[in-house]
N, C-alpha and C positions, 0 to 999 in steps of 0.2 A: 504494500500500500504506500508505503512512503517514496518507492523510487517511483509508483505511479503518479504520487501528488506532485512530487517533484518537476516531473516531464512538465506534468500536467501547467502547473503555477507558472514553469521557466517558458513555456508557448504560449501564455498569456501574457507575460509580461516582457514577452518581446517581440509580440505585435502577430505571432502566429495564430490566433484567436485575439479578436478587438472586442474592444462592448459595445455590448448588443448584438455579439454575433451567439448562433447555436452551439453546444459543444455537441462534437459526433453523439451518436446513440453508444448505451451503456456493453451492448453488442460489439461496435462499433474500436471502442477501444479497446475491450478485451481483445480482440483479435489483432489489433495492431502491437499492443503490449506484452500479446501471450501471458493472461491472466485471466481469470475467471470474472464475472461478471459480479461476483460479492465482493471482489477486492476494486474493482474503478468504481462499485457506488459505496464504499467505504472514503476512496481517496473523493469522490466525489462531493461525499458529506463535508470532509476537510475543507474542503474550498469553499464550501458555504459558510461552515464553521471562519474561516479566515475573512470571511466580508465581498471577497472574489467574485462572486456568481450566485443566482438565485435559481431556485427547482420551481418551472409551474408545470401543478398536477396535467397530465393528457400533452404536454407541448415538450418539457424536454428539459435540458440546465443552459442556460443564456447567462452569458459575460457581464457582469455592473462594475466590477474595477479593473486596474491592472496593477494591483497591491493590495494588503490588506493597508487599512487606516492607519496613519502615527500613530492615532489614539484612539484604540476599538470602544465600540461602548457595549458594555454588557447589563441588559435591560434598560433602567434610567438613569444607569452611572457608567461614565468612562473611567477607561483603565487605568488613568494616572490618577483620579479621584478616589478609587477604590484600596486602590497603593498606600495613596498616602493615609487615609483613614484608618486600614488595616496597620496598621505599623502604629498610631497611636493606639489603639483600641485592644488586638489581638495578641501586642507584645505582654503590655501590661494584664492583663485577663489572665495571659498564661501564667506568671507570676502568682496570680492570687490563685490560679487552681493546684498550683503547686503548694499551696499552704493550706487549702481549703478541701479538695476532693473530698470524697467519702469511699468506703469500700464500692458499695454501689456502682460511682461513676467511673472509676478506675477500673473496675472489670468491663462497664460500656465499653470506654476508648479500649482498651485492651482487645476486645470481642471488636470493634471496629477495623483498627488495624490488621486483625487476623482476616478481615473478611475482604477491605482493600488488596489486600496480597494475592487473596484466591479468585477473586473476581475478574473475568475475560471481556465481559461486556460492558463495552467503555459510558454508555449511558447510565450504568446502573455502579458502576467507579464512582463516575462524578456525583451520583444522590447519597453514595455514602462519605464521598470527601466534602459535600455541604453538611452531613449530620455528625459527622468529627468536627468538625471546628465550631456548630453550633453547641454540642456536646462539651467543648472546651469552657467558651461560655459559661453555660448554667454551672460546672464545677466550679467556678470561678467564686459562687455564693451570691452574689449579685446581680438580681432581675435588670436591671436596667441593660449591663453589658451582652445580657444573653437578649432582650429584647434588640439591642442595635444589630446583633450578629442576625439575630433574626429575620430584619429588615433588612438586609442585604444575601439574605441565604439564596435567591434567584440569581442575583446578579453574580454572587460566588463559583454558582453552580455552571452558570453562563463562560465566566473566566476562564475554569476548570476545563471544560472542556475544548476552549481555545487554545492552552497550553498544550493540552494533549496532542496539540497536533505535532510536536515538535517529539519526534522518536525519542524514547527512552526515559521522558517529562516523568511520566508515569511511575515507573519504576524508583526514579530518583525520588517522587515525591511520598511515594511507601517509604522510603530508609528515613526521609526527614521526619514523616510522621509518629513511625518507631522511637526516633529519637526524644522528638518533644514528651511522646508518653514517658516514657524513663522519665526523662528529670522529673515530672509531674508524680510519678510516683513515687520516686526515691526524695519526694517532698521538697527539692531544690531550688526555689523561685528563680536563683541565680542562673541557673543549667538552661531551665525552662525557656527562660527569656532570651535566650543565646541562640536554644534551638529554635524558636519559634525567628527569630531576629533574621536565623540562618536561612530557614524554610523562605519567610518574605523577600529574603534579598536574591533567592531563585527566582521565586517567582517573577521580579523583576527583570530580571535577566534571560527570562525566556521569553516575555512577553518584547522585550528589543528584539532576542534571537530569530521572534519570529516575522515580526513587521519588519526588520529589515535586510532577512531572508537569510544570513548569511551564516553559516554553523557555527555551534559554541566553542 
């Protein structure tokens, strides 16, 4: 899928498909790709997922950029808005769940990470990397902070799965997640906030990696 997105993004953005033109049918590029037809509408997805191209039902995937945005927005916040808010909000949060948790919530995130790791289908990834970090939140002890996370859990989940388009996002963001639980249960607010600190400054950094195309 990736060396198909790839094709796919570098003939769009170098004029071999313009916008508002059609892209071949899903048929179409599997046979020029030698792939199946589940992996160009996976890569497919991506390209909508990156802002690129839009899917209308009965007609086909038709070109709207030739990039994705400086600054994606996901729901009714863009990505640099959500940056900087998570960094004040999410760092500190983690801090107090590291002083607050209960047995309870430590076995959630526990029980969550284990299910990140086993999980294939990237849709159902992203619903539970939205209910880890809201989950971080409420251990935090503090309704207000778990209500903010709350109100941002669409646009999160939105993120999440923009990131993912960039190979291997995924995987890296399971070891981050591991890690922030550790500190949070070895009760460390210092740990906590380092990993989480660690975790935000990826996500930065993939979201450049990927509007500006170029590998990390």
């Amino acid at each position: 899928m990736d060396a198909v997105l790839a094709r796919l993004r570098h003939d769009i953005e170098h004029g071999v498909y313009q916008v508002g033109d059609k892209l071949p049918s899903e048929a179409a590029l599997g046979s020029e790709y030698e792939v199946s037809r589940s992996v160009v509408r996976e890569a497919l997805r991506a390209l909508q997922a990156l802002g690129m191209t839009v899917s209308r039902t009965g007609r086909g995937t038709f070109v709207t950029a030739t990039g994705p945005p400086e600054n994606p927005t996901f729901g009714d916040y863009s990505a640099r808005d959500l940056v900087e808010v998570r960094r004040h909000v999410e760092v500190p949060v983690t801090g107090y769940a590291a002083r607050r948790r209960d047995a309870g919530q430590l076995t959630q995130l526990a029980e969550l990470v284990d299910r990140m790791d086993a999980e294939t289908g990237p849709a159902d990834w992203v619903a539970l990397d939205s209910q880890f970090h809201v989950a971080i939140a409420r251990a935090s002890g503090n309704p207000v902070f778990a209500k903010v996370i709350e109100e941002i859990r669409d646009a999160l989940a939105r993120q999440s799965a923009f990131l993912n388009q960039l190979s291997g996002r995924r995987t890296q963001s399971n070891i981050e997640h591991r890690r922030i639980v550790a500190a949070i249960a070895d009760g460390t607010p210092e740990a906590a906030v380092a990993a989480m600190t660690e975790h935000l400054d990826h996500v930065e950094q993939t979201l450049t990696t990927i509007v500006s195309g170029t590998p990390e």
